[in-house]
N, C-alpha and C positions, 0 to 999 in steps of 0.2 A: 742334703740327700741322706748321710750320715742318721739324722736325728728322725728324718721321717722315715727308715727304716725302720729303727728301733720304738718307733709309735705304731708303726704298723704290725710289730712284734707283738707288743703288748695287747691290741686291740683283737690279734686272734686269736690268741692267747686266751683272753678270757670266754670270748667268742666260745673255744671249745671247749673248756672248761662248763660253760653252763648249757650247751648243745652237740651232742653228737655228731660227725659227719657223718654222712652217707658213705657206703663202700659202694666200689664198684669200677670198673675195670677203667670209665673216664674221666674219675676223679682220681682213682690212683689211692684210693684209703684217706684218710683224713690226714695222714702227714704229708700224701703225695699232694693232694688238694689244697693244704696250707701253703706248701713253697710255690706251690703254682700262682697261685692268687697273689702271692707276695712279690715274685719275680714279676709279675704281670704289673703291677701295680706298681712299683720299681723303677718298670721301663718306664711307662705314662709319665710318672714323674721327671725323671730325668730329661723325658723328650720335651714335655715342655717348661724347664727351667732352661733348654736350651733356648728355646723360642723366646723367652722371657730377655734372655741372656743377648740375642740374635737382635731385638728389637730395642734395647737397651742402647747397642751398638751405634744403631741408627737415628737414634735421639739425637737433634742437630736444633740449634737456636733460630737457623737460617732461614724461615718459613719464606716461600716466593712471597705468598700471596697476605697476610700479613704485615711481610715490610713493604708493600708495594703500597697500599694502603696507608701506613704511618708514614709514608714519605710524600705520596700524589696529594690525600687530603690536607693536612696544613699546610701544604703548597698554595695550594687552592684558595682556603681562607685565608692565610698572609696576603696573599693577591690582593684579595675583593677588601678585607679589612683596609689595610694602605689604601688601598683605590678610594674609599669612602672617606676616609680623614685627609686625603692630599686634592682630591680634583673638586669642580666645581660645582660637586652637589653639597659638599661643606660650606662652601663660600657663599650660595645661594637659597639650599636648605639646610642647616647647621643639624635641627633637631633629626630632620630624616638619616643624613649622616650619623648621628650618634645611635637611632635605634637599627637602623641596618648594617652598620659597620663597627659596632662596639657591644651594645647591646645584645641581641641576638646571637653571635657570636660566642659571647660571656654565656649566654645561656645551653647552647649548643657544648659546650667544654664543661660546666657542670652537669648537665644530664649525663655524659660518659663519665664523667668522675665518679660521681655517685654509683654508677653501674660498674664499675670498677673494683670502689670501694666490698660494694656487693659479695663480688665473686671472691674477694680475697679473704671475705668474714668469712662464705658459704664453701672456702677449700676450694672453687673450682678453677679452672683454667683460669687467669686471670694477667699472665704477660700482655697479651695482645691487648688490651686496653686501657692497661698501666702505661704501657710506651703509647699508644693512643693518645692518652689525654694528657700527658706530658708534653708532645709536641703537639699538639691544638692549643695547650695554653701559652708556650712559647709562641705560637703564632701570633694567637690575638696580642699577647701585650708588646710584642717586636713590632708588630704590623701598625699597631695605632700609634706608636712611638716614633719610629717610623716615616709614617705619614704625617703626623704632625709637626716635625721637624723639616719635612719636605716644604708643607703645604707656607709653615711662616719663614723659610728661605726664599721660595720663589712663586710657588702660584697664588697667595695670597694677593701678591704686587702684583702679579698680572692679571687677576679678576678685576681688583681694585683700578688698573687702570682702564680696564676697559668701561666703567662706569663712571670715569672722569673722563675731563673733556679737552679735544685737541684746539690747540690756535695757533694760529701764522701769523706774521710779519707783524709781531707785538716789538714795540720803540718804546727802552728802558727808559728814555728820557724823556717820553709822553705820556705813556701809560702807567697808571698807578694797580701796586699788587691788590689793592682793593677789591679790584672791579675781576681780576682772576684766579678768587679761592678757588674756584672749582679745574684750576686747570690739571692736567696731567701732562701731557706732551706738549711739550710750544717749540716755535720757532723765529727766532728773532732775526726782527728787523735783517740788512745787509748792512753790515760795516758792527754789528755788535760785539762786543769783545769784552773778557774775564778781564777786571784791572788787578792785574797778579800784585802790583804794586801797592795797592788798598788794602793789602791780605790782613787777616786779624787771624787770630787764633787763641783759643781756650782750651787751657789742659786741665783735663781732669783722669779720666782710666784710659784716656789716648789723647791726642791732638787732633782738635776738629777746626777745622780751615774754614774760613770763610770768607770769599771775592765777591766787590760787588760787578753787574754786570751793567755793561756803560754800551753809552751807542755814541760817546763822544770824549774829549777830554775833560777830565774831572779837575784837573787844576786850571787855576787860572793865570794864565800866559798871557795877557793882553799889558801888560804893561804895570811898573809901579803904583800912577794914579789910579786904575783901573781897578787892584788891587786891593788901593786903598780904599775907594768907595765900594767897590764890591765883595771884598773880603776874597783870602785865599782859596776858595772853589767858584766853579762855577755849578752853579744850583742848577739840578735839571728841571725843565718847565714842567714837571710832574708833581716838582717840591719836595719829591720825596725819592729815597734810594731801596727800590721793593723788592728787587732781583738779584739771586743772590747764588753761585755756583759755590756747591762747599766738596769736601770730603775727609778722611780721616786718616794722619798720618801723612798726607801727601805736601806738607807748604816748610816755607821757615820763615818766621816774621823776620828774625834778621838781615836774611839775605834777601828779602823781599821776591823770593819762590814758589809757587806756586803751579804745582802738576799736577792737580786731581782731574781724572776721568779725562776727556778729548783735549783741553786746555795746549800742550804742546802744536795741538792739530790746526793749521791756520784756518783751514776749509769748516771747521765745528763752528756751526752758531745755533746751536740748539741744546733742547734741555729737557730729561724727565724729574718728574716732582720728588721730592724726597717725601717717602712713606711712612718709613718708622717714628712712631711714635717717641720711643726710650731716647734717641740721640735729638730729637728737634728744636729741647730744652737748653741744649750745648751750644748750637749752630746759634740761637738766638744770643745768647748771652756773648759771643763772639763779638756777635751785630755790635751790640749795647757798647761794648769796649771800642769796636769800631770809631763809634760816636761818640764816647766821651774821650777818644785820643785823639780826635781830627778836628773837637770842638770844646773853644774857653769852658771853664764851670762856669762860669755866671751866664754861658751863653744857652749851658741845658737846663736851664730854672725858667717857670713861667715868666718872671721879672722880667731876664734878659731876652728872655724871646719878643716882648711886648715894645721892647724900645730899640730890638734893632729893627731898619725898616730899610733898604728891603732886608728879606731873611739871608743870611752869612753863612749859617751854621746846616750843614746838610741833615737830613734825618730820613731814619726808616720807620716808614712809622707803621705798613704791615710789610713787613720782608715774608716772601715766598723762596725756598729753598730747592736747588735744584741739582740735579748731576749733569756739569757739561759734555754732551755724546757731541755723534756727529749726524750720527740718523736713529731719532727716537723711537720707530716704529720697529726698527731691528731690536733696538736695547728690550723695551717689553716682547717681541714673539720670541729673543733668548729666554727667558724668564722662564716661559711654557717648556720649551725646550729642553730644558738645564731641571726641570722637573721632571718630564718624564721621561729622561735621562736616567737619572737618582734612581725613579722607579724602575726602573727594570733591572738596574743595578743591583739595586736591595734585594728585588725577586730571586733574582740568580744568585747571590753571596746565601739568603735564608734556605736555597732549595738546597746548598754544600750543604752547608752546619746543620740542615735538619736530618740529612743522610746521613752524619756520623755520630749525630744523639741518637737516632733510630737503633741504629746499628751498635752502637755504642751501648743502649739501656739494654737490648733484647739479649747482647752477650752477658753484660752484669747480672742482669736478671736469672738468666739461663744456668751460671753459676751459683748464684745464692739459692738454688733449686724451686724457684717459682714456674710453674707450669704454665 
């Protein structure tokens, strides 16, 4: 106020200097006329640097309408993004999932970046769409992260099973795995059971168990001679050993143990397929040990297979891999479940953390004097 008096000195100053005032009774002579105009001019100023001052005061980061906005909309798209990568328009439309649920998305978070960008070259207001497109893009890459982490825990295995095929009263020691690649859910025979006793196991970055499943006994009890002509097992009329309850971590080949999945449960004689891909390399090579610890070397060479007669030497020769439940149709509609479980989970954990990056940028911001 100080300085713009003394500029308003100067200015009528010269003011008079090169123009006479008028006299007269209400201007008060040119000096009366000067103070007036100046005191008048004075006040103007001061009232509104108050005003200036007044509104300053009320300068607050806290916009309703603003953070309501930065909070509801990446809510929004975290949603539909996850939703797109975790349910079953992934599993059955892959690329529509990826342009509706990543894609688009991705696009919609750089058009506001860009417009963002904008405003912060062009000086203008530009908080509200800097906290904008910071959580939009937190959305998208949380969202599809996410979902995809969902979708190959659990609903992946339950689309997948529902495109494999269920069977009853399959008899381990008639039926060969052959004839049921395409299974998912079975149910075996009455009297089928895990031989915990036949456990093998392969360690590599865990212990992966593998029993085979019997519908009868696997040794042979019939007597010394019996033995002797027929060799220490008894061969299932299938020929072959296809069925196979595994899991990871759960046996001890020592103690001849074996507790993966329903196994303790006398009432379990059933079983869903093992899906994963990454571990099914494991559970095979288990088999393989299996077989060459229950049978001569010379008896797993073509050689020796050709000259014994009958066959001594048990074999798998397609093993199916399975988890023993006790009701398989429960184990897959858990699967869905336990998905979109997750998901709502995720939803409600991302709409916390997105209220206090919200809240969080619009203060930082607010401070380092962005408008």
């Amino acid at each position: 106020l100080k300085d713009l008096r003394h500029s308003f000195k100067r200015e009528c100053s010269s003011c008079l200097l090169r123009r006479p005032l008028p006299e007269g009774p209400l201007c008060g002579g040119g000096a009366g006329f000067h103070s007036g105009a100046m005191d008048a001019m004075f006040h103007e100023a001061k009232l509104e640097m108050r005003e200036l001052l007044r509104k300053k005061e009320k300068r607050t980061p806290w916009q309703p309408t603003p953070i309501l906005v930065a909070v509801s909309v990446p809510v929004a798209l975290f949603a539909w993004v996850y939703y797109c990568c975790y349910s079953g328009l992934r599993s059955y439309r892959p690329q529509t999932a990826l342009i509706l649920g990543v894609v688009l998305p991705a696009v919609i978070c750089i058009a506001i970046t860009l417009g963002a960008r904008q405003s912060l070259r062009a000086a203008t207001p530009a908080r509200v769409a800097v906290v904008l497109a910071s959580s939009l893009w937190a959305s998208v890459v949380l969202g599809a992260l996410g979902g995809d982490m969902t979708f190959r825990q659990y609903t992946m295995s339950f689309y997948r099973f529902q495109d494999l095929a269920a069977y009853t009263n399959i008899d381990p020691s008639m039926d060969k795995g052959q004839s049921y690649m395409d299974a998912g859910q079975v149910y075996f025979r009455e009297g089928s059971r895990v031989a915990t006793e036949q456990v093998s196991v392969f360690r590599s970055d865990g212990v992966y168990c593998a029993a085979p499943i019997l519908n009868d006994e696997f040794a042979n009890q019939d007597g010394e001679d019996q033995v002797e002509q027929d060799g220490p097992f008894k061969i299932p009329k299938a020929q072959t050993v296809d069925f196979w309850a595994v899991g990871v971590g759960c046996c001890d080949q020592e103690s001849r143990t074996f507790t993966c999945g329903a196994v303790p449960d006398p009432g379990a004689r059933a079983g869903v397929r093992l899906l994963r891909d990454d571990v099914r390399p494991f559970f095979a090579l288990a088999v393989q040990e299996w077989a060459a610890r229950i049978c001569p070397l010379d008896d797993n060479t073509g050689e020796g297979r050709a000259k014994l007669a009958p066959l001594v030497c048990p074999q798998a020769r397609h093993p199916l891999f399975f988890h023993w439940v006790q009701d398989p149709l429960d184990e897959v509609d858990n699967l869905f479940f336990k998905g979109r479980h997750l998901y709502g989970t995720h939803v409600l954990a991302f709409f916390i953390g997105n209220c206090l990056l919200v809240l969080g940028l619009h203060f930082a911001l607010f401070e380092l004097g962005l408008k």
